[in-house]
N, C-alpha and C positions, 0 to 999 in steps of 0.2 A: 113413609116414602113409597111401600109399594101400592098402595092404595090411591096414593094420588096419581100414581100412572094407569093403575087401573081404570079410575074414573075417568082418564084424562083422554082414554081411546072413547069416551061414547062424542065426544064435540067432532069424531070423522064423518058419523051416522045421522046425528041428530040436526032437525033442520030450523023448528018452533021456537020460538021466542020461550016460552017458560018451559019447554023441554031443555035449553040448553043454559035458561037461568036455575032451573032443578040444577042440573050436571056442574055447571060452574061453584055452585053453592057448594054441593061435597067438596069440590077440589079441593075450592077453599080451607075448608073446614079439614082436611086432611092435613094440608099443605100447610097451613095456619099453626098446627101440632110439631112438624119439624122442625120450625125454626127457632123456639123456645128449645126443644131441648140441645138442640146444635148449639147456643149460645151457654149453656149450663153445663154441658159433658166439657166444652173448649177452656170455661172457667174454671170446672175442679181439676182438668190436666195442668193448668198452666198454675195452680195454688194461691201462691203468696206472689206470683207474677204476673197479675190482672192486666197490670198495663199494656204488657206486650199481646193483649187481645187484638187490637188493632193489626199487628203485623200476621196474625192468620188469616182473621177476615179480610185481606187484603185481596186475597188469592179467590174470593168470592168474584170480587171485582173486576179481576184480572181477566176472569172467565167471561162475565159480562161482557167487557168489552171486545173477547174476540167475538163472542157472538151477536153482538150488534153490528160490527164492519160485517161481517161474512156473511150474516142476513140481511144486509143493506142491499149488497152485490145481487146476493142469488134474489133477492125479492122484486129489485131491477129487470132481471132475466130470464125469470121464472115464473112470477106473480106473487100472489101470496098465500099459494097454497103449497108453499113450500116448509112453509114457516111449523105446521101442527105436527109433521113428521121428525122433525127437528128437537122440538120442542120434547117429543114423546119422547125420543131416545134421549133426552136430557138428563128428564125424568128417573126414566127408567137406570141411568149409568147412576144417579143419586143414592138410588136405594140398593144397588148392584155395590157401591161402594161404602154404605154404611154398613155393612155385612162384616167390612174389615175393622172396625171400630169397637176395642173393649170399652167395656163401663170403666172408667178409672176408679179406682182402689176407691172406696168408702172409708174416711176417718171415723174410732168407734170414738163417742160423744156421748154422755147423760143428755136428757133430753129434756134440759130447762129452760127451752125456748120460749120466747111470747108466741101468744094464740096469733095467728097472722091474722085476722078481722081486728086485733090490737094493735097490729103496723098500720093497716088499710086506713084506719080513722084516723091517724097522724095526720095534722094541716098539711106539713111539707109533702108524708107522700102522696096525696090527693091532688094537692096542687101539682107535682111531678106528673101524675098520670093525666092530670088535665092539659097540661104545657103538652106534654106526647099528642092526646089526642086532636088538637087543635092543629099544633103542626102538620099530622098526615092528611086529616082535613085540609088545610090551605095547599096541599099538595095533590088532593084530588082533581084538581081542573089541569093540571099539569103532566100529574099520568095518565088520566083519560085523553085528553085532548092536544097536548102538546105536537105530535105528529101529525096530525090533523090541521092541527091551525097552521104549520108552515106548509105543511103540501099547498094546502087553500093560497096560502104568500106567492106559493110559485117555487119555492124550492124541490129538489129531486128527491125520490127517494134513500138512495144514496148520501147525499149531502145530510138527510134527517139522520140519517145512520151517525153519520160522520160527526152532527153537534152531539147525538146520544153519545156516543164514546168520550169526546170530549170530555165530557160531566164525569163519564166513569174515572178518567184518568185523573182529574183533580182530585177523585175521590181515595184515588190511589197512593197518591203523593204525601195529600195529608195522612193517612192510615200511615205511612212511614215513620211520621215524624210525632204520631199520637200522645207517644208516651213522654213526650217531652213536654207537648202542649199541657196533656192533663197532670203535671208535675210541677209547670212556670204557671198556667190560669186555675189550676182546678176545676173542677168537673162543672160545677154550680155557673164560675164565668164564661165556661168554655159553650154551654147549653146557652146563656141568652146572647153572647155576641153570633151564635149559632143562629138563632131566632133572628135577630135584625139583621141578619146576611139574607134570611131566607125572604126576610117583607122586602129587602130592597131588588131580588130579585126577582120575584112576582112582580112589581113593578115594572123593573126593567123590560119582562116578557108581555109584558099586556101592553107596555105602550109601544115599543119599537120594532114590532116583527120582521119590518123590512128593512134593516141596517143591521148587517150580519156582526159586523165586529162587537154590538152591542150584543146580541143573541149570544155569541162568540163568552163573555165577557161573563153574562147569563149562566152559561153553561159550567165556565168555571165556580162560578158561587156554591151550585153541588158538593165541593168539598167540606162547604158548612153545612148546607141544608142538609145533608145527608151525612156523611164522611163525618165531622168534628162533632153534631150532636149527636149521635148513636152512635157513635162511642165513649160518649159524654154520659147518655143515659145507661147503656150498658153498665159503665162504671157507678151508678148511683144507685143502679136496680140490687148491685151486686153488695152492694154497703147496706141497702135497706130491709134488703131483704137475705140473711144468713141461712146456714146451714141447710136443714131441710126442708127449710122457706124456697132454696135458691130457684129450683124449676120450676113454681106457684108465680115467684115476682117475675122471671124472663117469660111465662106465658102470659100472664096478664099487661107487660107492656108490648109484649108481639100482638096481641088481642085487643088493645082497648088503641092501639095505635095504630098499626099498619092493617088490623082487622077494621075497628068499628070506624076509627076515624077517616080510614082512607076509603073505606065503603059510603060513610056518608057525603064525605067530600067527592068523590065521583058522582054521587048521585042527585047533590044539591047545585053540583057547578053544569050538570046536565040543564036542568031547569035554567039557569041562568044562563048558560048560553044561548036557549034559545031562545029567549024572552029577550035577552038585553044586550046578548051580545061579547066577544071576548075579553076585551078590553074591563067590561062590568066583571067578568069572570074573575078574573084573575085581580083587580079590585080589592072585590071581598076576601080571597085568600089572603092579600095584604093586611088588611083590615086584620082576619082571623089571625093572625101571626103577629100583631102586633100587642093585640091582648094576651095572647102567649107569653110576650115577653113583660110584661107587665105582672102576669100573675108568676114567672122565676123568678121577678125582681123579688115580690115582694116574698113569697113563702118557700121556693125550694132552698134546700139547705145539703150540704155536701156531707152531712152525718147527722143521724139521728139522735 
């Protein structure tokens, strides 16, 4: 955490296209390292009460959403170089406040684990890491571009704020009710009705931009695309991968999914915007998503 604010002061100075793809890249790669272990430290706290993971990571979101209205307002009124100062000090309160965080107590165990390159080979979790990756991929033209593509519609800054929140709060709601969902569907159904929530609303954002109620409608599906399948996968990463597997499996689906997948899917839906256009964009991430669901149908499994 203090490394990513470190690196995070050179995007003040720097001006170059691969100077600030260099500086992005560390962030990344910093930034990439915390969230695996913040989802591993929140697991061995909570034990034999996985479920109730959802209602911590809730307060992730909580956060998000003030700071999406409140930099709607100031980026209205300000521009948006209001936004990297903000940001900094964001940063920096993260690693100021992982300071306060013991390691939870270590259970002593004989250590007659499977070799983890033994887990990795499993069909189902292959396929699991493949449904991940595909997903954040179909979600590349959506983080890259989605603000983008309604400013272009004509909506305000503000108002972009205002669908971003939206999405946070569906994502809120459902985190409430998590533990109930992955109790009544299980984790396995709860990830593909997750997947075809998230192809119908690519859909929905690629053809209707300009009929808010539908964008509106868009927004809410976030509680799947996001919100019920990651905590879906959480819960499967956490079954797959044991003991002192557990920070190996939550980095490698923070990495091979919100890393490579959401890096390639920003950088493939770039090309395709500009050759084909939005609508083709956001298309393809339908398309990607819907073989997603196709390969949990057939191989993810809720226990190894």
């Amino acid at each position: 955490a203090l490394l990513t604010s470190l690196v995070f002061l050179a995007v003040f100075w720097l001006q170059g296209f691969w100077e600030l793809g260099i500086a992005m890249a560390l962030f990344s790669f910093f930034w990439n390292a915390v969230l695996p272990q913040f989802e591993a430290v929140t697991l061995l706290y909570l034990k034999q009460q996985t479920n109730r993971y959802a209602q911590v990571r809730v307060w992730g979101s909580i956060g998000f959403i003030a700071a999406v209205l409140l930099l709607g307002v100031a980026v209205d009124r300000n521009g948006p170089t209001v936004v990297l100062p903000v940001l900094f000090v964001i940063y920096l309160s993260i690693w100021l406040s992982s300071l306060l965080i013991a390691d939870p107590a270590a259970e002593m165990v004989v250590d007659t684990q499977t070799p983890i390159l033994s887990i990795l080979r499993k069909p189902a979790v292959m396929a699991f890491f493949l449904v991940c990756f595909l997903l954040q991929a179909g979600h590349g033209v959506y983080y890259t571009f989605y603000s983008i593509y309604l400013a272009e519609v004509g909506y305000s800054k503000t108002l972009i704020g205002q669908f971003w929140a939206v999405g946070v709060i569906a994502e809120v709601l459902v985190f409430l009710i998590m533990h109930r969902l992955l109790r009544q569907l299980g984790a396995r159904r709860l990830l593909i009705a997750s997947l075809l929530l998230a192809a119908l609303r690519w859909t929905l954002i690629g053809n209707f931009p300009q009929a808010p109620p539908i964008l509106l409608f868009a927004q809410l599906l976030h509680a799947a695309t996001f919100g019920s399948f990651h905590a879906a996968a959480i819960h499967l990463v956490h079954h797959y991968f044991t003991g002192r597997h557990q920070g190996r499996g939550q980095a490698l689906y923070s990495s091979l999914s919100f890393g490579a997948g959401g890096a390639l899917g920003s950088l493939f839906s770039g090309y395709l915007w500009n050759s084909a256009g939005a609508a083709t964009a956001f298309t393809v991430a339908t398309l990607i998503t819907l073989v997603a669901v196709v390969i949990a149908w057939r191989w993810v499994v809720n226990e190894l």
